[in-house]
C-alpha beads as a LAMMPS data file, in Angstrom:
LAMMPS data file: protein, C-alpha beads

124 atoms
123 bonds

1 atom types
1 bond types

-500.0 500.0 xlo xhi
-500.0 500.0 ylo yhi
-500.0 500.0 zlo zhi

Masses

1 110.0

Atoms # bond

1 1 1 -86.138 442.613 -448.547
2 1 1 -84.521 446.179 -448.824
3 1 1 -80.912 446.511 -447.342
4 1 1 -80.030 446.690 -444.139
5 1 1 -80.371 449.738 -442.621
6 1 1 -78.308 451.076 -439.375
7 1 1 -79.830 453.913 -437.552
8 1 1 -78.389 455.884 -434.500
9 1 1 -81.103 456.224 -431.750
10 1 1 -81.810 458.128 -428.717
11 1 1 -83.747 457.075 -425.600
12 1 1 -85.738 458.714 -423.046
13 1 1 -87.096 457.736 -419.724
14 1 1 -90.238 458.896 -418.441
15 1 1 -90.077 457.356 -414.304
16 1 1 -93.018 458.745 -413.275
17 1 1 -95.151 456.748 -415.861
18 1 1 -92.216 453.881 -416.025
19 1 1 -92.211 454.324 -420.021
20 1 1 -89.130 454.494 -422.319
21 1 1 -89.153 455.971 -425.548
22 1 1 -86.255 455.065 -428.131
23 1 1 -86.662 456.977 -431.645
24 1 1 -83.690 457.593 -434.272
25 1 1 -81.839 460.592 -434.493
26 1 1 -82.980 461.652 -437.596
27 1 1 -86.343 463.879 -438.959
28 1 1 -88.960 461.499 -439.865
29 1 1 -92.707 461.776 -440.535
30 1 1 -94.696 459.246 -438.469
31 1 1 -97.525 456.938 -440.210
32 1 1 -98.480 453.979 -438.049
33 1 1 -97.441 452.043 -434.745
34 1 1 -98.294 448.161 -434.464
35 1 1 -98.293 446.954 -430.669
36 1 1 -96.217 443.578 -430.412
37 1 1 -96.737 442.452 -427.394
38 1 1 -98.822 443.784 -424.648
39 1 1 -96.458 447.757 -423.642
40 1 1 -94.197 447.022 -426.380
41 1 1 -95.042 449.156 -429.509
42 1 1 -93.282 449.583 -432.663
43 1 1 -93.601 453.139 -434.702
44 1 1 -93.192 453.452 -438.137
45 1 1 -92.416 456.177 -440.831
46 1 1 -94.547 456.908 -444.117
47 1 1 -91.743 454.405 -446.004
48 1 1 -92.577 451.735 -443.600
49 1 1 -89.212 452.218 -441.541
50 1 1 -89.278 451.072 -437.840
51 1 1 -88.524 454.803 -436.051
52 1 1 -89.226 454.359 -432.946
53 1 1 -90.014 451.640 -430.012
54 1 1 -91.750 452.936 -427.059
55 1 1 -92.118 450.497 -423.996
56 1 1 -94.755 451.310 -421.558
57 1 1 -94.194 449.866 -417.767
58 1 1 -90.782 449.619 -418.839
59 1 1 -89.508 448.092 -415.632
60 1 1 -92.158 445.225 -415.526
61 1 1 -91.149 444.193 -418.940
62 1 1 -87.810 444.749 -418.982
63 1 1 -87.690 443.193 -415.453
64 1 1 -85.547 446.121 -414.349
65 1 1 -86.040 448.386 -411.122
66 1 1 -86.523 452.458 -412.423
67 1 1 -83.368 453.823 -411.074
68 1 1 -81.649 451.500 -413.864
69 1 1 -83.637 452.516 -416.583
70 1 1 -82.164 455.958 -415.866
71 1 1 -78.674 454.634 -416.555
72 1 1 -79.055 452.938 -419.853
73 1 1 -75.487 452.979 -421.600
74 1 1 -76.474 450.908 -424.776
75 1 1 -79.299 450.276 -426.892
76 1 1 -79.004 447.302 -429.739
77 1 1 -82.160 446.354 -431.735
78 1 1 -82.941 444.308 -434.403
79 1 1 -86.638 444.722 -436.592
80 1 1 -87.049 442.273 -439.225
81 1 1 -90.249 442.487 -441.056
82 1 1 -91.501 440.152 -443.502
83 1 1 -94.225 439.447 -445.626
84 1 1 -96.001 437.224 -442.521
85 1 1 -94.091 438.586 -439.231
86 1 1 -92.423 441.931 -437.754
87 1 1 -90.290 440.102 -435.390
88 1 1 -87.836 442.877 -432.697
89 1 1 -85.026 442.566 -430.599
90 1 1 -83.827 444.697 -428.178
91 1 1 -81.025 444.577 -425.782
92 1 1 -80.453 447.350 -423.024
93 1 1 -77.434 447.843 -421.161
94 1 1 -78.146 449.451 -417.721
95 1 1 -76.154 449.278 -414.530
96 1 1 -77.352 448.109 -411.429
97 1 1 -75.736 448.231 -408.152
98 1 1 -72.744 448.621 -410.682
99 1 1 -72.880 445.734 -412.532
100 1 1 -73.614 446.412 -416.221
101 1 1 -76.302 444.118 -417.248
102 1 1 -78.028 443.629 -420.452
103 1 1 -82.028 443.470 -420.134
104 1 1 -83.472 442.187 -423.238
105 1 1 -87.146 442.697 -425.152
106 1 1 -88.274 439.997 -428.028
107 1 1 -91.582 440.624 -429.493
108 1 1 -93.062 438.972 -432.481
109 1 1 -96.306 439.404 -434.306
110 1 1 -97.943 439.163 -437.660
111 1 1 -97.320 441.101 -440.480
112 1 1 -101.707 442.190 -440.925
113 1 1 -101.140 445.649 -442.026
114 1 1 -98.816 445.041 -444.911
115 1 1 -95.570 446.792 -443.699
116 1 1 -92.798 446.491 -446.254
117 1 1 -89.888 443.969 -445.784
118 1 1 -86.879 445.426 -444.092
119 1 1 -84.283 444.467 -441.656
120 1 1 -82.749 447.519 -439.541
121 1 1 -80.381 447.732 -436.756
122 1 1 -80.780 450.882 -434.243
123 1 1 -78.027 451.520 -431.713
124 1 1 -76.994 453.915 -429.363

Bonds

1 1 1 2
2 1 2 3
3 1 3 4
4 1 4 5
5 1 5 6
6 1 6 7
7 1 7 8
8 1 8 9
9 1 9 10
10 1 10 11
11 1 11 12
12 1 12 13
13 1 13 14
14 1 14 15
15 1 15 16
16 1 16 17
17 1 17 18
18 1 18 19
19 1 19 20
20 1 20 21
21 1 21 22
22 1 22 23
23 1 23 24
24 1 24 25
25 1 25 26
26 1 26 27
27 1 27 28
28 1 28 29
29 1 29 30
30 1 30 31
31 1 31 32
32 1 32 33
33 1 33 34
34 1 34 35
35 1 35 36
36 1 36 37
37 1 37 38
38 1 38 39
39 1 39 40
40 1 40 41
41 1 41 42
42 1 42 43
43 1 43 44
44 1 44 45
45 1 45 46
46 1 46 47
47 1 47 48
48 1 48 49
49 1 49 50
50 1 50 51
51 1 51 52
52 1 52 53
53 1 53 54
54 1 54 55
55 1 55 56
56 1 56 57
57 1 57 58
58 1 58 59
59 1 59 60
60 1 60 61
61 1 61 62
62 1 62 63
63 1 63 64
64 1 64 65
65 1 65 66
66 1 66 67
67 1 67 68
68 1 68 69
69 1 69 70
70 1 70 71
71 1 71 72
72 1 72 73
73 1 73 74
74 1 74 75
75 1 75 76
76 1 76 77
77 1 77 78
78 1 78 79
79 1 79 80
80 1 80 81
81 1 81 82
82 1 82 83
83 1 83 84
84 1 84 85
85 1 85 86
86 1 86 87
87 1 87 88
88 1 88 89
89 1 89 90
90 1 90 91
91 1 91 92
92 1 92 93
93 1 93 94
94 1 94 95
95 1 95 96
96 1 96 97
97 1 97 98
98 1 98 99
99 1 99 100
100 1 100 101
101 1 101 102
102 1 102 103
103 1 103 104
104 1 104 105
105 1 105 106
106 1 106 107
107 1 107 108
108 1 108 109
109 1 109 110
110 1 110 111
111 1 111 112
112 1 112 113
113 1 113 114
114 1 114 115
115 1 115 116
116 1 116 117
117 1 117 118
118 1 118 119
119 1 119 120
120 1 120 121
121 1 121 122
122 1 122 123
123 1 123 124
């Protein structure tokens, strides 16, 4: 596998459409997305790094009402990617009648499209 790689990410939240959108902080030049699980899409750039993670009906899968996706405070993910599996997770630190909780994503799928073997952390 290549090293690890840390990257700093930022997050927006679209309420209207209940998606969130988490991409590094960094210039990158997009080449595929693979859906994991059913809203929960990985994005990758033309080196096969994982860039961005976008989330559709974000508070159905993260099991969080809307107003707290508009208060997220921290953002942890792991993507390891294999020769077989691309395997991610995600916690999400949002506060909620001001308790800070952390709402968590894993998604796992196969490895069809041949992404190159990495592990990366993004954080925020």
């Amino acid at each position: 596998m290549k090293g690890d790689t840390i990257f700093e990410v930022e997050h927006k939240y679209d309420m209207e459409v209940d998606a969130l959108f988490i991409n590094v902080k960094r210039d990158y030049n997009y080449d595929t997305s693979i859906e994991l699980d059913n809203d929960v899409i990985l994005d990758f750039d033309i080196n096969g790094i994982p860039v961005a993670l976008e989330i559709l009906n974000a508070s159905h899968v993260l099991k969080t009402p809307k107003y707290g996706l508009n208060n997220i405070h921290t953002i942890k993910m792991h993507v390891e990617i294999d020769e077989k599996s691309i395997c991610l997770k995600a916690g999400l630190g949002v506060n909620i009648h001001n308790k800070e909780l952390i709402q968590s994503v894993n998604s796992f799928t196969s490895n069809d499209t041949g992404i190159p073997c990495i592990e990366a952390e993004m954080v925020a």
